[in-house]
mmCIF file as gemmi writes it, N, C-alpha and C atoms, coordinates in Angstrom:
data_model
loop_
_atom_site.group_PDB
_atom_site.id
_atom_site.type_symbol
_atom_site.label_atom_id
_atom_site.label_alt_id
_atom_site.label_comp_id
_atom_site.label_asym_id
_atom_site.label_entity_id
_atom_site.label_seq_id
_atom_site.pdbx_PDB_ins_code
_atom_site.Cartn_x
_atom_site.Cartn_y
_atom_site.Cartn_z
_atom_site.occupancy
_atom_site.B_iso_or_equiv
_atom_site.pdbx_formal_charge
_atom_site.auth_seq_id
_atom_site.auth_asym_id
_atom_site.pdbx_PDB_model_num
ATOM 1 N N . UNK Axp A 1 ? 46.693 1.177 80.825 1 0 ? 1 A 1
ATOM 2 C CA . UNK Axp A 1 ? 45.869 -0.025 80.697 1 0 ? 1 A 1
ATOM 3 C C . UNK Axp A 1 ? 46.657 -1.218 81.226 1 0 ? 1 A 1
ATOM 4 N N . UNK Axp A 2 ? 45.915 -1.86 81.847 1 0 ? 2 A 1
ATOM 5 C CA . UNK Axp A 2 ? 46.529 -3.125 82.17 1 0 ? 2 A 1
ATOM 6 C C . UNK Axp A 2 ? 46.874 -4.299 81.127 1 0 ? 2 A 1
ATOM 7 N N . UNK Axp A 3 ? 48.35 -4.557 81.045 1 0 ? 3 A 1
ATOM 8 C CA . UNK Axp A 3 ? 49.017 -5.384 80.278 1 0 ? 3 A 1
ATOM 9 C C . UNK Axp A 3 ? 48.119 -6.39 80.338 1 0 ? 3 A 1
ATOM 10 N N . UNK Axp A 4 ? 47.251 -7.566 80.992 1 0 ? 4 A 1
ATOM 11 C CA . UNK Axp A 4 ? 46.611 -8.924 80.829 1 0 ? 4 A 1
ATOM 12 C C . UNK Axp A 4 ? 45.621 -7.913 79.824 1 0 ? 4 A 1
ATOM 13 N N . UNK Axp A 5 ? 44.768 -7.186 80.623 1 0 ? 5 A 1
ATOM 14 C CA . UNK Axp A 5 ? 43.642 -6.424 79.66 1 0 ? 5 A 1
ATOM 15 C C . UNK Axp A 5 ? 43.905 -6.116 78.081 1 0 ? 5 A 1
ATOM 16 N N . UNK Axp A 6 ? 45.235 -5.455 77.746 1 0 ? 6 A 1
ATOM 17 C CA . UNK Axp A 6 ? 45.187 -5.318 76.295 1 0 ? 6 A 1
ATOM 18 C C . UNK Axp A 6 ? 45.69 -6.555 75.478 1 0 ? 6 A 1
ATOM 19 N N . UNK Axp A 7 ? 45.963 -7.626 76.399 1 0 ? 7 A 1
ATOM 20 C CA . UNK Axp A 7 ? 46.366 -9.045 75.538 1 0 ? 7 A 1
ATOM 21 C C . UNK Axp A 7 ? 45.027 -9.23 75.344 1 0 ? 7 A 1
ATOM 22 N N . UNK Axp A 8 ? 44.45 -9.5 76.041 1 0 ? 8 A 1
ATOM 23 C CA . UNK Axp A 8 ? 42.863 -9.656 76.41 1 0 ? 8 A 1
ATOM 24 C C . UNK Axp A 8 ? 41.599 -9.041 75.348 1 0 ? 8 A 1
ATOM 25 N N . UNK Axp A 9 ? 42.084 -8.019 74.767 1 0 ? 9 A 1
ATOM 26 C CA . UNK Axp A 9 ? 41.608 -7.739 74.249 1 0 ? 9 A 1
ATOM 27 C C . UNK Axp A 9 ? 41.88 -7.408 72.534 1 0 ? 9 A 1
ATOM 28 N N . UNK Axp A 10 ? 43.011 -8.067 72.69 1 0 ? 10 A 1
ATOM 29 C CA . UNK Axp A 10 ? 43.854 -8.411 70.903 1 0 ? 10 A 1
ATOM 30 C C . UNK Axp A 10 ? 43.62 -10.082 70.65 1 0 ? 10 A 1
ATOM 31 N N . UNK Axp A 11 ? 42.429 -10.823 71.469 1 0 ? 11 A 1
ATOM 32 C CA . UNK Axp A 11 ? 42.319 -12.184 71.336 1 0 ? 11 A 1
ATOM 33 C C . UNK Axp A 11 ? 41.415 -11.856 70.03 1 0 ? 11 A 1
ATOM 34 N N . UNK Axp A 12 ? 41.446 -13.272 69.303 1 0 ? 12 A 1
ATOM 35 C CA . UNK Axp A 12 ? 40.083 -13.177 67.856 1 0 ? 12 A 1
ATOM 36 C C . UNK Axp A 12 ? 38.396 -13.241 69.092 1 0 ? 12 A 1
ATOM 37 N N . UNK Axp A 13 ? 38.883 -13.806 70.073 1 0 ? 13 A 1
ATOM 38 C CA . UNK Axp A 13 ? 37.468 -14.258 70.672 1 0 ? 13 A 1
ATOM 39 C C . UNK Axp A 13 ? 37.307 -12.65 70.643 1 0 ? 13 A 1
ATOM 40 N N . UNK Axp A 14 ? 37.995 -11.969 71.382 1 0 ? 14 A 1
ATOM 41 C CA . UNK Axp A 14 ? 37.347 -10.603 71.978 1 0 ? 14 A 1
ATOM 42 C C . UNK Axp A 14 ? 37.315 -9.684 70.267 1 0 ? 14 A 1
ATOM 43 N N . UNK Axp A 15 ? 38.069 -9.878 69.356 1 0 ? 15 A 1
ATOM 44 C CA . UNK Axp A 15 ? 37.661 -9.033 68.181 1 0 ? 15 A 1
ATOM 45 C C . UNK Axp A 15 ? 36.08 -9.444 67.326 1 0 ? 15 A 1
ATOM 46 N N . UNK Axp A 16 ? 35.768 -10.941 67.689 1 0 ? 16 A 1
ATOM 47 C CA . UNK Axp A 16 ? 34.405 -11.2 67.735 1 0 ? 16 A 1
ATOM 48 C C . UNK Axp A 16 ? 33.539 -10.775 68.276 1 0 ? 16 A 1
ATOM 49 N N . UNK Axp A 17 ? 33.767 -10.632 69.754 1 0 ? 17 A 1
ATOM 50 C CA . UNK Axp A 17 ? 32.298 -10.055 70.111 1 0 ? 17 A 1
ATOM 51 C C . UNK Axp A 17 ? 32.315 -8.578 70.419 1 0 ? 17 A 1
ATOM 52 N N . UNK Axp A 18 ? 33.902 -7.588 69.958 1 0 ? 18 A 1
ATOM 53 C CA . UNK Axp A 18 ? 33.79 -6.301 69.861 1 0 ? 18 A 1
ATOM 54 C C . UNK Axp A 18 ? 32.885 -5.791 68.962 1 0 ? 18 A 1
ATOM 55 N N . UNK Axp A 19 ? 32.9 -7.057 67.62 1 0 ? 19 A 1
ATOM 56 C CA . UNK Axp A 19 ? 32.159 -6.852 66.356 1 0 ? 19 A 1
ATOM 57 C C . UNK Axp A 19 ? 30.859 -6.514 66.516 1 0 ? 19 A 1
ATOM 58 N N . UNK Axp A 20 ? 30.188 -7.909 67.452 1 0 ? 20 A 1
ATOM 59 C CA . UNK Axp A 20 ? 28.957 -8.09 67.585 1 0 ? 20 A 1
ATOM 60 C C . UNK Axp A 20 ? 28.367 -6.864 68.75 1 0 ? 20 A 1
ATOM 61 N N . UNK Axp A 21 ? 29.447 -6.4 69.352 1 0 ? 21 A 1
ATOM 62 C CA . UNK Axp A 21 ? 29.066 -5.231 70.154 1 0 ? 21 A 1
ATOM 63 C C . UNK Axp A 21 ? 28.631 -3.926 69.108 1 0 ? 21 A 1
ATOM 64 N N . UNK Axp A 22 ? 29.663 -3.651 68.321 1 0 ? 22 A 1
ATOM 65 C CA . UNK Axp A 22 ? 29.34 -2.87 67.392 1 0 ? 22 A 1
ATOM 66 C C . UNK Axp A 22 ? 28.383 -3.058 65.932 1 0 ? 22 A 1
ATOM 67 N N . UNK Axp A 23 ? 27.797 -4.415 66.334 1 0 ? 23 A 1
ATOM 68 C CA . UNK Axp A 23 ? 26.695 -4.194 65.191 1 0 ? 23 A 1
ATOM 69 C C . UNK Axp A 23 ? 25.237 -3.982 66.06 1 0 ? 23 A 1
ATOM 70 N N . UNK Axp A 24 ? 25.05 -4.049 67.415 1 0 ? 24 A 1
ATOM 71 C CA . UNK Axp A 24 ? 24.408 -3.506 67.946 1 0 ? 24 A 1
ATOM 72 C C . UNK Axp A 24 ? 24.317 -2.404 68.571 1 0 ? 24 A 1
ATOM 73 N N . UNK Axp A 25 ? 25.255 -1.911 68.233 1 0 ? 25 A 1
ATOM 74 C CA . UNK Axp A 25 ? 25.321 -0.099 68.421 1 0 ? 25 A 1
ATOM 75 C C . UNK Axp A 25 ? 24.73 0.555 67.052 1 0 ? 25 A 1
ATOM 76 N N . UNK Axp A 26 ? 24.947 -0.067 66.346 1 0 ? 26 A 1
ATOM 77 C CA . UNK Axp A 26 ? 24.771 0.397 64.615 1 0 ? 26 A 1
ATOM 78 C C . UNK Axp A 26 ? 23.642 0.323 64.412 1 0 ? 26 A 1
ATOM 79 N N . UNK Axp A 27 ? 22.485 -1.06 64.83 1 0 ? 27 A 1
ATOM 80 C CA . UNK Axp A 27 ? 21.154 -1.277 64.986 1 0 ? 27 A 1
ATOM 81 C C . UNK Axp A 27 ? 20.736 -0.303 66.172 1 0 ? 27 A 1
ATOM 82 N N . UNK Axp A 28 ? 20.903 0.19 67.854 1 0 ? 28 A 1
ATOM 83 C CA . UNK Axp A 28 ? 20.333 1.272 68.238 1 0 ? 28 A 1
ATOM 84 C C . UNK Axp A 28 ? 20.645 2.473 66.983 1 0 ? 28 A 1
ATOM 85 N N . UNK Axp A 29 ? 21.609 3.171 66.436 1 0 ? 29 A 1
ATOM 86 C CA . UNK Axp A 29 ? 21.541 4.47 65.696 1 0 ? 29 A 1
ATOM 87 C C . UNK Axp A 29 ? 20.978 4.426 64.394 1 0 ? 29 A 1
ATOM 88 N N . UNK Axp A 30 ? 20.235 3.038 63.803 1 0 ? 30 A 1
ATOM 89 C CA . UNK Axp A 30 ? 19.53 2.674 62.859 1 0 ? 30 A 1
ATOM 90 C C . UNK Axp A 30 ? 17.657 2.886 63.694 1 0 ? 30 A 1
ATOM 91 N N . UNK Axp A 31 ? 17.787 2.605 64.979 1 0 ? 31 A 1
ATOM 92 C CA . UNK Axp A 31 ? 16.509 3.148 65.273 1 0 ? 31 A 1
ATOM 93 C C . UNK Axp A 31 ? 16.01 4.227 65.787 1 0 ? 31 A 1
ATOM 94 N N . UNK Axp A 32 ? 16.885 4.687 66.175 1 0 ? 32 A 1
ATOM 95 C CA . UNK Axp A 32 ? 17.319 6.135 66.614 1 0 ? 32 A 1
ATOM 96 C C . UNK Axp A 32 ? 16.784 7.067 64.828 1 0 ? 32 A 1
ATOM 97 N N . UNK Axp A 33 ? 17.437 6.576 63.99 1 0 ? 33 A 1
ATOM 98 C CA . UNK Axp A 33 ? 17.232 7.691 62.765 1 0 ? 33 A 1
ATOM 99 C C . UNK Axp A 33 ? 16.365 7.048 61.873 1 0 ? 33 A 1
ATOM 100 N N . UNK Axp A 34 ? 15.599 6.38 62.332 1 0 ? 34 A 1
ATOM 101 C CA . UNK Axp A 34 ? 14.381 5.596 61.669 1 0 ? 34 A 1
ATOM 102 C C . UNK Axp A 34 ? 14.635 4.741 60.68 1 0 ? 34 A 1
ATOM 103 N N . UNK Axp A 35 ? 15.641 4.222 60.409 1 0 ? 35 A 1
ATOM 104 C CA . UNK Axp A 35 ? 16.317 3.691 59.158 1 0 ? 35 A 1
ATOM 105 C C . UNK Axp A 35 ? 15.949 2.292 59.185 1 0 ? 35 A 1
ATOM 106 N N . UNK Axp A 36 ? 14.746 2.163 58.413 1 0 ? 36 A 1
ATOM 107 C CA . UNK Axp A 36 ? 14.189 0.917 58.152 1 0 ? 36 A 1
ATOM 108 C C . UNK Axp A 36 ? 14.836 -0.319 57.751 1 0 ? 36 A 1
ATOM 109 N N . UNK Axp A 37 ? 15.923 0.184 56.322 1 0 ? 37 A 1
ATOM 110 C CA . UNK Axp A 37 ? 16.24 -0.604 55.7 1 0 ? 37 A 1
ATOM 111 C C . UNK Axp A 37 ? 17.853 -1.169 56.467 1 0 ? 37 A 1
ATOM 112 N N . UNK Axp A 38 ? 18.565 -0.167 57.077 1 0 ? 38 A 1
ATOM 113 C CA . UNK Axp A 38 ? 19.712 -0.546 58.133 1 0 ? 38 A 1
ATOM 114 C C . UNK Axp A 38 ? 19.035 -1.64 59.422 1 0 ? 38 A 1
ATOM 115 N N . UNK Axp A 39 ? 18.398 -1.209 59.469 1 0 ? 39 A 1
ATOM 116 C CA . UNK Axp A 39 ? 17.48 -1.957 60.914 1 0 ? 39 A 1
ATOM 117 C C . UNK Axp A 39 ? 17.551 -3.634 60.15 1 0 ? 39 A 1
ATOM 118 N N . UNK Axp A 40 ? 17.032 -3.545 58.85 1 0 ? 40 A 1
ATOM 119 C CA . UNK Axp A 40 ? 16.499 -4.97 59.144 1 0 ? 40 A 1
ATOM 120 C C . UNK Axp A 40 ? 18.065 -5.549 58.243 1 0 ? 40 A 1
ATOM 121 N N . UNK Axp A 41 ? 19.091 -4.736 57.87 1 0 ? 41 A 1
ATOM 122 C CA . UNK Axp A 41 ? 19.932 -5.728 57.522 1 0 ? 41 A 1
ATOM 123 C C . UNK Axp A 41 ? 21.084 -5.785 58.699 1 0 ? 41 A 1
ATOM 124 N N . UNK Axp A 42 ? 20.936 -4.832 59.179 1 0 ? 42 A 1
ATOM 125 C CA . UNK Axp A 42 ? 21.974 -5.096 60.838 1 0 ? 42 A 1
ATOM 126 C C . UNK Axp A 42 ? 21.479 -6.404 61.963 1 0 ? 42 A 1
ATOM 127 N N . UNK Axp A 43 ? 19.913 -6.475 61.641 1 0 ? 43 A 1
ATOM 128 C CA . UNK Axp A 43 ? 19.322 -7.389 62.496 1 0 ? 43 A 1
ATOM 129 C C . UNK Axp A 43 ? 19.613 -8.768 62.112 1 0 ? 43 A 1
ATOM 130 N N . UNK Axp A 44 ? 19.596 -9.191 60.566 1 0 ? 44 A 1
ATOM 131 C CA . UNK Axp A 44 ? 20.155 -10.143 60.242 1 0 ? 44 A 1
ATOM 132 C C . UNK Axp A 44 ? 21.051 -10.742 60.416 1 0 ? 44 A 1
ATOM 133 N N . UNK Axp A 45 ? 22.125 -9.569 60.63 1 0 ? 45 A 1
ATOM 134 C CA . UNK Axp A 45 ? 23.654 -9.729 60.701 1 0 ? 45 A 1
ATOM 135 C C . UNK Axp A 45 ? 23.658 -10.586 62.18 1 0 ? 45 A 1
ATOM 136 N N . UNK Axp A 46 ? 22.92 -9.75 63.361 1 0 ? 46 A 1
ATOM 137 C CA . UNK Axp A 46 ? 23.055 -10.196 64.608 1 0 ? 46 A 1
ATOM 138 C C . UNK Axp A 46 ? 22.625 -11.655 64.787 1 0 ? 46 A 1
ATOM 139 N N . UNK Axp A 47 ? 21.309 -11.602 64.345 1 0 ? 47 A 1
ATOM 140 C CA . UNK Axp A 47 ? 20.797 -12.655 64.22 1 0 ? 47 A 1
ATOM 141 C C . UNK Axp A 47 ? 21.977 -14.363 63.912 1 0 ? 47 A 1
ATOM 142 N N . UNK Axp A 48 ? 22.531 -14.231 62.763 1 0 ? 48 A 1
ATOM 143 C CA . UNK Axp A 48 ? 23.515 -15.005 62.752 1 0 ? 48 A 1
ATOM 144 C C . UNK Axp A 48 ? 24.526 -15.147 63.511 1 0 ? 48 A 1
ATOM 145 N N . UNK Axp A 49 ? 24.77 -14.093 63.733 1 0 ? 49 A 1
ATOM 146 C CA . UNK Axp A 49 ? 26.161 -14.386 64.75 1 0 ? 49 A 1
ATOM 147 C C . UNK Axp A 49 ? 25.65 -14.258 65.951 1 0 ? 49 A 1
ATOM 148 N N . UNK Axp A 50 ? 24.948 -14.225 66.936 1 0 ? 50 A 1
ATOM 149 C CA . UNK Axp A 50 ? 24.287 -14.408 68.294 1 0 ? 50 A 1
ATOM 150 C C . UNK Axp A 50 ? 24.879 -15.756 69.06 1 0 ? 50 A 1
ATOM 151 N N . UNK Axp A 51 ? 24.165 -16.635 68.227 1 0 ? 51 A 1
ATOM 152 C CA . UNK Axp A 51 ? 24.635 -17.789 68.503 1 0 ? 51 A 1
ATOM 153 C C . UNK Axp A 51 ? 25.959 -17.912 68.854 1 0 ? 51 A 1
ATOM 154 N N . UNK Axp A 52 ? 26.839 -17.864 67.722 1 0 ? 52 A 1
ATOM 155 C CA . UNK Axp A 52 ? 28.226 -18.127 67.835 1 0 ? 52 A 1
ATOM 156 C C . UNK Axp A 52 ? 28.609 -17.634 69.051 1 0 ? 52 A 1
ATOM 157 N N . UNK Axp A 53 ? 28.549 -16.115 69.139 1 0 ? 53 A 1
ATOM 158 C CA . UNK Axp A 53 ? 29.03 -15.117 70.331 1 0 ? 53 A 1
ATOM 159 C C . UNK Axp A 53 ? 28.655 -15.707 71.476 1 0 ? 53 A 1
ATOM 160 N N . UNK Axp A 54 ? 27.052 -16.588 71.843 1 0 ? 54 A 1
ATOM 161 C CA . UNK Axp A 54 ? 27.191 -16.696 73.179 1 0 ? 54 A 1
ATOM 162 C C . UNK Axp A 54 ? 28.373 -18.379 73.629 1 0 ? 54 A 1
ATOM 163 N N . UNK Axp A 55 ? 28.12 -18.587 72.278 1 0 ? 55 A 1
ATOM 164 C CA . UNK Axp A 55 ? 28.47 -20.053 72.411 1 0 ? 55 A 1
ATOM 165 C C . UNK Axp A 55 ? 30.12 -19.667 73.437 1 0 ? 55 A 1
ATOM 166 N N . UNK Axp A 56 ? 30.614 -18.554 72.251 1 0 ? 56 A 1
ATOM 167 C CA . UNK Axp A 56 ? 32.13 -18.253 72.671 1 0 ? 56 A 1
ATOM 168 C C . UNK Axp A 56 ? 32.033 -17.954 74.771 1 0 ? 56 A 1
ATOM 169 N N . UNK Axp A 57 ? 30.864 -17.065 74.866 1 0 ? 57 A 1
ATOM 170 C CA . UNK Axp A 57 ? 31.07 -16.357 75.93 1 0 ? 57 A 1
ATOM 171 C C . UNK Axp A 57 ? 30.861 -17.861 76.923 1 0 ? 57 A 1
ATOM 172 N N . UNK Axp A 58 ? 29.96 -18.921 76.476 1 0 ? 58 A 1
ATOM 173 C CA . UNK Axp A 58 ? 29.921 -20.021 77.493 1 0 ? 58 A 1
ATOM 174 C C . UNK Axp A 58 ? 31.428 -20.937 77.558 1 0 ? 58 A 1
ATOM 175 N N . UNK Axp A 59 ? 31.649 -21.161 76.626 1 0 ? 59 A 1
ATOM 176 C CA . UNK Axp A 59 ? 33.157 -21.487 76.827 1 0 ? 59 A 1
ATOM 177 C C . UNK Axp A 59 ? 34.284 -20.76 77.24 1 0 ? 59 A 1
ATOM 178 N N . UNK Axp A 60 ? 34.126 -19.741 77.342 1 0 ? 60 A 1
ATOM 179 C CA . UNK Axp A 60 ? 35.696 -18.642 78.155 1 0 ? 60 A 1
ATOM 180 C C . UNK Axp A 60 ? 34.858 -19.066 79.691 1 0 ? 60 A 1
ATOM 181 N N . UNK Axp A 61 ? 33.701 -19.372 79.733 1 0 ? 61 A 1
ATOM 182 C CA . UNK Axp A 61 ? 33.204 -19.038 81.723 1 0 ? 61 A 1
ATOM 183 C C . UNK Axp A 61 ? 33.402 -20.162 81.957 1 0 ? 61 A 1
ATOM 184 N N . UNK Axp A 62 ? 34.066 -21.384 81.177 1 0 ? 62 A 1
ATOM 185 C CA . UNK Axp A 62 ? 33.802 -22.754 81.97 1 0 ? 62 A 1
ATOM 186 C C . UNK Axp A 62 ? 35.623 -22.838 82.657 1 0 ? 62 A 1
């Protein structure tokens, strides 16, 4: 792995939106196994943090 890449990816920004990556993996295998009640509390979860995450991703592109 490339040394910049794994600094890169031990930042809090990037352990944030690894998170938010993985709560939308959790919501597809919540619809995948019909799981009503995972669905709508994973969606919440996203729901809140969306914002934040893109906010982060517009400030690393400026």
């Amino acid at each position: 792995m490339n040394t910049n890449l794994a600094l890169i990816l031990l930042t809090p920004i990037a352990k944030i939106i690894n998170k938010f990556i993985a709560k939308e993996n959790i919501f597809s295998l919540a619809v995948v196994e019909k799981n009503i009640f995972l669905m709508e509390e994973v969606d919440k979860d996203i729901l809140k943090s969306a914002p934040i995450v893109l906010n982060l991703l517009k400030t690393q592109g400026q």
